[in-house]
Biopython code that builds the backbone (N, CA, C, O; Angstrom):
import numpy as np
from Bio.PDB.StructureBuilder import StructureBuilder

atoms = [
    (1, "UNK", "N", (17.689, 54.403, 93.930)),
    (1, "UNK", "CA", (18.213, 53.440, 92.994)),
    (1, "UNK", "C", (17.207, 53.165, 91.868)),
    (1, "UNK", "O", (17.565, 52.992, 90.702)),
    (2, "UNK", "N", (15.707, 53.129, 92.349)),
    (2, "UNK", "CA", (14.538, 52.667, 90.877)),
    (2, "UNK", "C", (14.889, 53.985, 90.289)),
    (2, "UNK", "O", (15.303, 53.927, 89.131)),
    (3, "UNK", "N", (14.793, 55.486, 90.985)),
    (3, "UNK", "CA", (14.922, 56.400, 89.867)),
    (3, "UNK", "C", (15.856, 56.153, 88.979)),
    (3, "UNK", "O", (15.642, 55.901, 87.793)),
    (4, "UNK", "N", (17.620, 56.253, 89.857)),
    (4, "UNK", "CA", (18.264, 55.844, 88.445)),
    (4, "UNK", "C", (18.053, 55.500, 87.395)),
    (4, "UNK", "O", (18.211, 56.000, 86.281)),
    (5, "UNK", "N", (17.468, 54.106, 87.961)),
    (5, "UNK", "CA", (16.853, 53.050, 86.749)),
    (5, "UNK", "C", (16.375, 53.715, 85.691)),
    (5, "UNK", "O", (16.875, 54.073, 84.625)),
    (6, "UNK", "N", (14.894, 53.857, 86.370)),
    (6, "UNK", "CA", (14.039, 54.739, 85.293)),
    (6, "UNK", "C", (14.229, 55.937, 84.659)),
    (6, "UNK", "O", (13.412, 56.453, 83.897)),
    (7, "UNK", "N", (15.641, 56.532, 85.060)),
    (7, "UNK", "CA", (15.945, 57.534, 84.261)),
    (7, "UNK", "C", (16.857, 57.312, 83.195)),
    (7, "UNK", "O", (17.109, 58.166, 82.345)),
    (8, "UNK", "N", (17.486, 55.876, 83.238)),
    (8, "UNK", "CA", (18.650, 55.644, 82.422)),
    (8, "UNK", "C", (17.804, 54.934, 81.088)),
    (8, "UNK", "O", (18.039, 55.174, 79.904)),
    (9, "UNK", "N", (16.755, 53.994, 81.623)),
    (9, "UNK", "CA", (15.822, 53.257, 80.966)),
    (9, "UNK", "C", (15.083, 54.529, 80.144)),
    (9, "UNK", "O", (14.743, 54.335, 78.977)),
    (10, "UNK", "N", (14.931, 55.361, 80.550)),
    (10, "UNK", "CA", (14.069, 57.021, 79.578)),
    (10, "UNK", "C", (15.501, 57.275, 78.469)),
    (10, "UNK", "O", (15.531, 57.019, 77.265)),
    (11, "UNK", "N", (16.410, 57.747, 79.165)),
    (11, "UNK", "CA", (17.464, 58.240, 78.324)),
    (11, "UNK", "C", (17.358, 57.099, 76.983)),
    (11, "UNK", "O", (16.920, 57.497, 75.903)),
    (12, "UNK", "N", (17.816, 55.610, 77.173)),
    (12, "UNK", "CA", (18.073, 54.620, 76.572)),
    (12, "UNK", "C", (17.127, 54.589, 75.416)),
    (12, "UNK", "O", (17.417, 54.519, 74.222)),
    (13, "UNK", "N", (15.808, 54.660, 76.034)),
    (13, "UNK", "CA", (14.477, 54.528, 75.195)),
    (13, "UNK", "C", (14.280, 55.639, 73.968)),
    (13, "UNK", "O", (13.751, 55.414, 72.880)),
    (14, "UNK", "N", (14.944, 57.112, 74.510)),
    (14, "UNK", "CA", (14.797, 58.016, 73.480)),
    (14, "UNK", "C", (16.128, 58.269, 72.622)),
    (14, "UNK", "O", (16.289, 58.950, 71.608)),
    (15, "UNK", "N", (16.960, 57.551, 73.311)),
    (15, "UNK", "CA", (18.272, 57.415, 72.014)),
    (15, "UNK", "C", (18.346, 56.351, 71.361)),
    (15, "UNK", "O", (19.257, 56.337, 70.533)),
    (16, "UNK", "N", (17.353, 54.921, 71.467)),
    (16, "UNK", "CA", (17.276, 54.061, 70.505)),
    (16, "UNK", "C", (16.139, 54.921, 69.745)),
    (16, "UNK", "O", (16.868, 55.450, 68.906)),
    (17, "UNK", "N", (15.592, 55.133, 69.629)),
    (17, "UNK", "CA", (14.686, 56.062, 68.899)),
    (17, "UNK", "C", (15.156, 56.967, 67.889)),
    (17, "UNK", "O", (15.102, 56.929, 66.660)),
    (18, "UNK", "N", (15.587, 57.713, 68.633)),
    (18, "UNK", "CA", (16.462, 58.606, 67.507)),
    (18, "UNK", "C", (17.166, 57.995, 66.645)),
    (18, "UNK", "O", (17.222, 58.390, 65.480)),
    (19, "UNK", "N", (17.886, 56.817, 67.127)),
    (19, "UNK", "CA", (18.677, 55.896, 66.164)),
    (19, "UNK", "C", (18.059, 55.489, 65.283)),
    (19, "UNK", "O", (18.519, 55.614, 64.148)),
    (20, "UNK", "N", (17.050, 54.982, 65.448)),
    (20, "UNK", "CA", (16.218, 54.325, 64.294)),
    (20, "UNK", "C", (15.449, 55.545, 63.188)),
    (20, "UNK", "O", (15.380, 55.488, 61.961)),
    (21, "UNK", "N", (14.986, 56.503, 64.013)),
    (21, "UNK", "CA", (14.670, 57.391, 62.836)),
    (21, "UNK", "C", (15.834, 57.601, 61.959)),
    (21, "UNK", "O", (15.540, 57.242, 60.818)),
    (22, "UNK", "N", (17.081, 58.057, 62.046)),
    (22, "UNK", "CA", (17.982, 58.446, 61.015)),
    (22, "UNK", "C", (18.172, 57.534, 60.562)),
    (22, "UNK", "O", (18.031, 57.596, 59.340)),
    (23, "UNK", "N", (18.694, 55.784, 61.245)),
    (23, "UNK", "CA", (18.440, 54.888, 60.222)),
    (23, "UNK", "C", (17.896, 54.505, 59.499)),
    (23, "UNK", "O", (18.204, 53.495, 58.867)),
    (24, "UNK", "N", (17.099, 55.039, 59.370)),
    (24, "UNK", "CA", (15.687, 54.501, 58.493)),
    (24, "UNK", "C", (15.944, 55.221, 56.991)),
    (24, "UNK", "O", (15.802, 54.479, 56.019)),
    (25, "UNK", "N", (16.164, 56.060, 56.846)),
    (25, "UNK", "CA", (16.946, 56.788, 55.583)),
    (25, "UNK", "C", (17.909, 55.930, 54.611)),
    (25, "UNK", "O", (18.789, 55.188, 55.046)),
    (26, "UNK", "N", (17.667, 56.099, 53.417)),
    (26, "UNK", "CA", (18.447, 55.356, 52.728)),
    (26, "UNK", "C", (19.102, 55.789, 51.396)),
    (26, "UNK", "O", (18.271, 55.832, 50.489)),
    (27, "UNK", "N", (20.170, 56.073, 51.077)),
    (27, "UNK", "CA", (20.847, 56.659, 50.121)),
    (27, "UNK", "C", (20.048, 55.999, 48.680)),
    (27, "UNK", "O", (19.902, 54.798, 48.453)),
    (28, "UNK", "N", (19.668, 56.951, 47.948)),
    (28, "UNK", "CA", (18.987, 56.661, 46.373)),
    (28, "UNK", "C", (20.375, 55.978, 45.366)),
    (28, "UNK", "O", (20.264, 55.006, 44.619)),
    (29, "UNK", "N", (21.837, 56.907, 45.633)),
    (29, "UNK", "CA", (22.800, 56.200, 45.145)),
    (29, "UNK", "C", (23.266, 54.914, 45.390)),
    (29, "UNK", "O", (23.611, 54.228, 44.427)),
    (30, "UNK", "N", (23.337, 54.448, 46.588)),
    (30, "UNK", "CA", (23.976, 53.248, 47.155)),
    (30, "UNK", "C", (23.299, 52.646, 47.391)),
    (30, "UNK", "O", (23.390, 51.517, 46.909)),
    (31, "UNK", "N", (22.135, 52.954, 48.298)),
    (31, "UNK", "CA", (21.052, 51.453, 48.704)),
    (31, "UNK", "C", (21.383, 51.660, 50.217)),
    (31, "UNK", "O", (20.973, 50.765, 50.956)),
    (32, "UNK", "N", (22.278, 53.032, 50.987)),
    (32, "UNK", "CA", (22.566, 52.295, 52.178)),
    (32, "UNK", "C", (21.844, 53.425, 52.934)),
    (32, "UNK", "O", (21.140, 54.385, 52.620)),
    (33, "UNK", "N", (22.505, 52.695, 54.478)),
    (33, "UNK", "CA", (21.645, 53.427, 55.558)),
    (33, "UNK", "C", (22.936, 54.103, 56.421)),
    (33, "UNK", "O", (24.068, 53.663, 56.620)),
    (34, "UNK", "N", (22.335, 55.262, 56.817)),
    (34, "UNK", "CA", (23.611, 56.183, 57.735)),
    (34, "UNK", "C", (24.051, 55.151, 59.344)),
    (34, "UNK", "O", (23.721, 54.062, 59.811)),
    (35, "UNK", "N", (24.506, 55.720, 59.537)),
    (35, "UNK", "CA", (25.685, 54.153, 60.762)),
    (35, "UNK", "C", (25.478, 55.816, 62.074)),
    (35, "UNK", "O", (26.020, 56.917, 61.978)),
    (36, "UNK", "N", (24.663, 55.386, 62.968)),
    (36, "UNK", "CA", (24.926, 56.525, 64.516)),
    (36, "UNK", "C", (25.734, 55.265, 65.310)),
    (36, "UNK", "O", (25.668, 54.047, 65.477)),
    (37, "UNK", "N", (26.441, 56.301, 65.632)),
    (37, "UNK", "CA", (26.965, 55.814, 66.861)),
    (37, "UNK", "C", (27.507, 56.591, 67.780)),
    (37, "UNK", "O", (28.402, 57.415, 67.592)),
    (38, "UNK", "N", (26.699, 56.209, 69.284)),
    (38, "UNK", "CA", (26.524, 57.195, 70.337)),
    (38, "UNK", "C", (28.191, 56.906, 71.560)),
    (38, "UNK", "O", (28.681, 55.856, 71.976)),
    (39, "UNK", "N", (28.542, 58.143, 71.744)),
    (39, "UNK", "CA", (29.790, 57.837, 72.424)),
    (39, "UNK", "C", (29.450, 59.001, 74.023)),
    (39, "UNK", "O", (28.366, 59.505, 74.319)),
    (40, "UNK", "N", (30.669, 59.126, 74.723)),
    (40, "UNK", "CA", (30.132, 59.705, 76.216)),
    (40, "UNK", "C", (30.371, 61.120, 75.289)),
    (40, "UNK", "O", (30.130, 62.095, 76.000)),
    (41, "UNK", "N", (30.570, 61.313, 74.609)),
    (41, "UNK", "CA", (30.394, 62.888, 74.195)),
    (41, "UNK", "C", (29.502, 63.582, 73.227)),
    (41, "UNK", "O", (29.584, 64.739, 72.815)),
    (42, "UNK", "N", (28.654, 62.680, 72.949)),
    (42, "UNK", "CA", (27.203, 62.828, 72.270)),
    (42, "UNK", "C", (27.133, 61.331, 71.218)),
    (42, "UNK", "O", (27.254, 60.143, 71.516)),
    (43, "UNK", "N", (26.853, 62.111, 69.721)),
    (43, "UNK", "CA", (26.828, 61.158, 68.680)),
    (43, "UNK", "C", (27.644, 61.774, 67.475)),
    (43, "UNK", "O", (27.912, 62.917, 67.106)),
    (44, "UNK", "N", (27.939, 60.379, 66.991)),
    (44, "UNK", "CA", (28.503, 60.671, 65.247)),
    (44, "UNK", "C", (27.102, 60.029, 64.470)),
    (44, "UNK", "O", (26.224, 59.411, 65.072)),
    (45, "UNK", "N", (27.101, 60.300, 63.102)),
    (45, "UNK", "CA", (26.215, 59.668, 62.095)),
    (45, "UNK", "C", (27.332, 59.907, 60.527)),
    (45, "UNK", "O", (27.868, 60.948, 60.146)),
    (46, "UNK", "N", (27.376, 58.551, 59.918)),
    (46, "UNK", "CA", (28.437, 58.007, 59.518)),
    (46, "UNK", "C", (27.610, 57.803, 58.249)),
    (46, "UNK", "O", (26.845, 56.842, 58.163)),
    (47, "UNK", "N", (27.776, 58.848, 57.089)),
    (47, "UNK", "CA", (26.943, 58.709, 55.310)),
    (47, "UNK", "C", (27.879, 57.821, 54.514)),
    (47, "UNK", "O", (29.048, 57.594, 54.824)),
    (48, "UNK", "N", (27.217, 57.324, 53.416)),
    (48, "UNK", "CA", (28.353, 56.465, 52.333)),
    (48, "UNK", "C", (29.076, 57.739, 51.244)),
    (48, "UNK", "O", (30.048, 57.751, 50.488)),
    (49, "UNK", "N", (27.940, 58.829, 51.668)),
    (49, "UNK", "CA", (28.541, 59.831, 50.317)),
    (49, "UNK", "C", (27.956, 61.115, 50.992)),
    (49, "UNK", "O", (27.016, 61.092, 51.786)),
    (50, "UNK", "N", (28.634, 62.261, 50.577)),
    (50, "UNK", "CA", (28.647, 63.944, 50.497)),
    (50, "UNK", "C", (26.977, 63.880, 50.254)),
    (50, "UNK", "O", (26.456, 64.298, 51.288)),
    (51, "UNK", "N", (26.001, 63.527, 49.313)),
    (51, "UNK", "CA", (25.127, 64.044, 48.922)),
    (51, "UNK", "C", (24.151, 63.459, 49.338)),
    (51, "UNK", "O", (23.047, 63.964, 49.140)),
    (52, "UNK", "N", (24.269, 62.205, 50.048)),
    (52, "UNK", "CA", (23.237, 61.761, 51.178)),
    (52, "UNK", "C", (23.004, 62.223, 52.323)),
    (52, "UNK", "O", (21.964, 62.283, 52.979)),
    (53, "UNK", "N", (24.429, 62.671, 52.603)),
    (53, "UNK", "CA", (24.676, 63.492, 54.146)),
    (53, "UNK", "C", (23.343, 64.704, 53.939)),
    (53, "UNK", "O", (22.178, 64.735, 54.336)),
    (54, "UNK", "N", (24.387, 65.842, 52.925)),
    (54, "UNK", "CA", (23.430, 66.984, 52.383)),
    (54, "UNK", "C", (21.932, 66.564, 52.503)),
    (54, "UNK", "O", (21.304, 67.210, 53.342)),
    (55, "UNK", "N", (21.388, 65.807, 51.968)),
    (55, "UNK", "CA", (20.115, 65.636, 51.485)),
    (55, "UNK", "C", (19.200, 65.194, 52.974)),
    (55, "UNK", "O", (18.039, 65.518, 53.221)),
    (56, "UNK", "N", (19.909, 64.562, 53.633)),
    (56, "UNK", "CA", (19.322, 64.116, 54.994)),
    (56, "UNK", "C", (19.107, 64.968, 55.742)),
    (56, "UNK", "O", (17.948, 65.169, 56.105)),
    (57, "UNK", "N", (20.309, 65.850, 56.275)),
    (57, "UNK", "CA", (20.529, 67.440, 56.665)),
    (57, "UNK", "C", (19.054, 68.087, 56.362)),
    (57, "UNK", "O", (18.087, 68.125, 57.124)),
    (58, "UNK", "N", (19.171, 68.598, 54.984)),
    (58, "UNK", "CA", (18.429, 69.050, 54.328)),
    (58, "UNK", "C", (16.890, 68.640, 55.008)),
    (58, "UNK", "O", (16.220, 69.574, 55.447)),
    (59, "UNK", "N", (16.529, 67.722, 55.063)),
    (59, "UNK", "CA", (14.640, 66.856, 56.252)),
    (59, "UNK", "C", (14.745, 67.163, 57.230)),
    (59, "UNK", "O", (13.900, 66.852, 58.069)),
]
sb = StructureBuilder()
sb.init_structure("model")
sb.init_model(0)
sb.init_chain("A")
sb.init_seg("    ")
for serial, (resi, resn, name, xyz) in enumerate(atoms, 1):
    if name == "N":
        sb.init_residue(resn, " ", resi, " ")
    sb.init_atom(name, np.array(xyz, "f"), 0.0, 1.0, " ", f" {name:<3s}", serial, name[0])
structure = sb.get_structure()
C-alpha cells in the first residue's frame, strides 16, 4: 500500500512538472499561456493561436 503511494505521489510530482514547464510559455501575440490538461489517455495542451502552438513545438 506505501508503494502505491509513493508511486502515484512520483507519477503526480513529474506531471505537475511538466505542467508547469509548458505553462510557463507565453504567446508574444496575446499575452497568454497554453492550458494542459491531463486525462486517463495521456494529455491535451490547448494554444490561443496556430503560431504559438508552432513556435512552442518548435523549443
Amino acid at each position: 500500500m506505501i508503494a502505491n503511494f509513493l508511486c502515484w505521489h512520483t507519477f503526480y510530482n513529474i506531471t505537475r512538472n511538466i505542467k508547469s514547464k509548458i505553462e510557463m510559455a507565453k504567446c508574444s501575440v496575446h499575452g497568454e499561456h497554453p492550458k494542459v490538461t491531463f486525462t486517463q489517455q495521456g494529455f491535451t495542451i490547448s494554444y490561443c493561436c496556430e503560431k504559438f502552438r508552432k513556435n512552442t513545438i518548435a523549443k
